[in-house]
C-alpha positions in Angstrom: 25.6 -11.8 0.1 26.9 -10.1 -3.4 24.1 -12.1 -4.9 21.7 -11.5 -2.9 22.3 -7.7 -3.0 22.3 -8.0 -6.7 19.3 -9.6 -7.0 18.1 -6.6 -5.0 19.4 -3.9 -7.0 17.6 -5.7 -10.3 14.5 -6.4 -8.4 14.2 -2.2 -7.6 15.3 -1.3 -10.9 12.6 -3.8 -12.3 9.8 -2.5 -10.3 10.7 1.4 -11.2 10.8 0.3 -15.0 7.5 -1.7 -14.5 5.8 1.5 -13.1 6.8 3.8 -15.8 5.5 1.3 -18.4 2.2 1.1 -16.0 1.9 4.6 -15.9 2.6 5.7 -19.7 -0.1 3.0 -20.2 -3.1 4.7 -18.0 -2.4 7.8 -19.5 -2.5 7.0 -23.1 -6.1 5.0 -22.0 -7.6 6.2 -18.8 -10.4 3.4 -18.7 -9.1 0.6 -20.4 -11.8 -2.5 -21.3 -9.9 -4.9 -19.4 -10.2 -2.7 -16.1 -13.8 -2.3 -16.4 -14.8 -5.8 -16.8 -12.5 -6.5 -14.0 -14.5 -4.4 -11.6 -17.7 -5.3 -12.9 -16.8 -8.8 -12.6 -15.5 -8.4 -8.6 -18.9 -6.3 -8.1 -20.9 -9.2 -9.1 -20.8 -10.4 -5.3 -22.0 -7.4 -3.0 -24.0 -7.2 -0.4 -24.5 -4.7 2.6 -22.2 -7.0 4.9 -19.9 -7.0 2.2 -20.0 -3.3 1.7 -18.9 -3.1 5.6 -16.4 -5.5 5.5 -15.2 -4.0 2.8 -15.0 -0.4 3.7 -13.5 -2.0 6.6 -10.9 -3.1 5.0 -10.0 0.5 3.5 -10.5 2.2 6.7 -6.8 2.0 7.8 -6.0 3.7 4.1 -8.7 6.9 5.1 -7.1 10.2 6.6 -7.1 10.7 9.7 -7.0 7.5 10.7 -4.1 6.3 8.8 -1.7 9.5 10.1 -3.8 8.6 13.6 -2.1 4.8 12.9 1.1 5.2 12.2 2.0 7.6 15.0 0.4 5.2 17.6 2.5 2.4 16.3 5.3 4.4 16.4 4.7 5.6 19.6 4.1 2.1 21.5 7.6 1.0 19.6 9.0 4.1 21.4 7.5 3.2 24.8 8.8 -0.5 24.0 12.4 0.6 24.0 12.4 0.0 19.8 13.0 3.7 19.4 15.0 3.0 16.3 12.0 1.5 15.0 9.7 4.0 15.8 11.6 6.4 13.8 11.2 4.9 11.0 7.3 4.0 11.3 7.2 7.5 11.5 9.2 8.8 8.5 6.6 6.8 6.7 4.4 9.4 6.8 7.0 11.3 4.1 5.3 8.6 1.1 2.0 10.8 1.2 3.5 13.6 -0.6 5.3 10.9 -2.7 1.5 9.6 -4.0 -0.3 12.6 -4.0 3.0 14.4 -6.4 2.4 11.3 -8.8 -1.6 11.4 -8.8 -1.2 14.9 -9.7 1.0 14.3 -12.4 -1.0 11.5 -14.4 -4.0 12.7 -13.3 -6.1 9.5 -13.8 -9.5 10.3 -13.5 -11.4 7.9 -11.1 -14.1 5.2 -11.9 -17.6 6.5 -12.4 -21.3 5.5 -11.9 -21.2 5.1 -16.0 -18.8 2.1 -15.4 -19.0 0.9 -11.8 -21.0 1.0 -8.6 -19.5 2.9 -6.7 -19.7 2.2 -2.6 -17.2 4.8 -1.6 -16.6 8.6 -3.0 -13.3 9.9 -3.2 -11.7 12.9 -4.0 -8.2 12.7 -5.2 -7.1 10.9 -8.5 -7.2 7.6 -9.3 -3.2 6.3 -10.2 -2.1 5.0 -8.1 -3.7 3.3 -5.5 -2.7 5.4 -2.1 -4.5 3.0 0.2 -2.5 -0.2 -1.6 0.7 1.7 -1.4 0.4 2.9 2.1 -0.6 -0.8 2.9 2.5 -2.4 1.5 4.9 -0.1 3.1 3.1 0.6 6.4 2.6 -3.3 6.8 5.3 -4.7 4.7 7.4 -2.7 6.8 5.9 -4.0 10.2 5.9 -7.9 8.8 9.8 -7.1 8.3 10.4 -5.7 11.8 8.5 -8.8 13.3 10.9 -11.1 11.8 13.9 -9.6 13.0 13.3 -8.3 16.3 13.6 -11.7 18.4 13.1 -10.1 21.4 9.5 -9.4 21.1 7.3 -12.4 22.2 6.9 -15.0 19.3 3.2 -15.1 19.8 2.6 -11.4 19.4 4.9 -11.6 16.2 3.2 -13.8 14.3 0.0 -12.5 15.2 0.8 -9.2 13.9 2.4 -10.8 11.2 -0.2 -12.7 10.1 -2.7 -9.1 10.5 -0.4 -7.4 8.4 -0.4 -9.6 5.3 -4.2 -10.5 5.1 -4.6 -6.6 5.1 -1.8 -6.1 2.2 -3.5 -8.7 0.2 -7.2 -7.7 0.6 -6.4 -3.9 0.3 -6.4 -4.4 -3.6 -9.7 -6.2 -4.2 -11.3 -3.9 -1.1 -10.3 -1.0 -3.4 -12.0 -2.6 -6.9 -15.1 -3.8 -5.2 -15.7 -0.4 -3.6 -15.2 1.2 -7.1 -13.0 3.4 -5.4 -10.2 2.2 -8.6 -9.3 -0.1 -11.0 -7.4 -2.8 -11.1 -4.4 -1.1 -12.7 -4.7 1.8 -10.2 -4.0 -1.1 -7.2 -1.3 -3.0 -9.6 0.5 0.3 -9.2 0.4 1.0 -5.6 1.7 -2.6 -4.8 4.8 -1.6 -6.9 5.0 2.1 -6.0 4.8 0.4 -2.3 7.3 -2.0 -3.1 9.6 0.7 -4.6 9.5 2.9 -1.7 10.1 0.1 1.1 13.5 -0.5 0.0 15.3 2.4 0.9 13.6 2.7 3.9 14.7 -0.9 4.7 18.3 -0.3 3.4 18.5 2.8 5.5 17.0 0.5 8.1 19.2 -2.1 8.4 22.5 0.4 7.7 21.4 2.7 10.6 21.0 -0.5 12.6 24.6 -2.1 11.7 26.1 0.9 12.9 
């Protein structure tokens, strides 16, 4: 356990060092080489189809919809009797002030039609990633509640599993291919994700001990 809980401690400590080297990079070079060829290199594929599939993709990332789909799940945990659960779903909702504080601060512009098609228009700035950060905690958090509540049918828990982590890992290149950022601008929401998961699993699982 004292290993396992150190190796926990490093691992945060590693992934908030990682994402202040990340982010003093992109602001001493907004639109590093290796970024665009990245992006044109993902964009070689498209199609329409594509386009859908992945705007798709995104869509659980866009406002409204992603306020709209956290307090749903939160809500059918809370009709379910998981209203511990649902509480924190909910307190999720906290990490958009979290990304938009840190956009405004390195103030990374986004991608451009000079560099990039671009499929999708956004309006806020480009580091880090909110739709990849909101993915890995929304979902990471959901994949960690399906493996330990046992009393939910195993069927329904894998499913939802399995949901969950095709979304987390097609969030990044969904985001590239619809110029929406660059690669460094996803690399940073998977650890800014990461980063703000663990406390709300630690104050998860000590609320839950109690």
């Amino acid at each position: 356990m004292r290993l396992n809980r150190s190796f926990l401690i490093f691992s945060f400590f590693a992934l908030v060092i990682s994402f202040i080297i990340l982010s003093f990079l992109v602001t001493k070079h907004p639109v590093p080489n290796l970024d665009v060829q990245i992006s044109l290199f993902v964009q070689k594929i498209q199609s329409p189809i594509l386009d859908q599939i992945m705007l798709g993709i995104s869509f659980f990332g866009e406002l409204p919809w992603s306020l709209i789909m956290v307090l749903i799940v939160a809500s059918i945990f809370f009709i379910a009797k998981f209203r511990h659960e649902a509480y924190f779903i909910t307190s999720i909702l906290s990490s958009g002030l979290v990304i938009l504080g840190i956009k405004n601060i390195i103030n990374r512009p986004r991608p451009t039609e000079f560099y990039v098609r671009l499929v999708e228009i956004n309006r806020f700035q480009s580091f880090p990633s909110g739709h990849v950060m909101s993915y890995i905690l929304f979902f990471g958090f959901i994949i960690i509640l399906m493996k330990n509540l046992k009393s939910i049918p195993n069927s329904i828990r894998q499913t939802v599993t399995y949901i969950s982590l095709f979304l987390m890992l097609l969030i990044p290149f969904s985001r590239v291919y619809l110029g929406a950022h660059w690669l460094s601008d996803t690399i940073g929401g998977f650890i800014l994700g990461l980063i703000c998961l663990y406390p709300i699993c630690y104050f998860y699982f000590k609320k839950k001990r109690e």
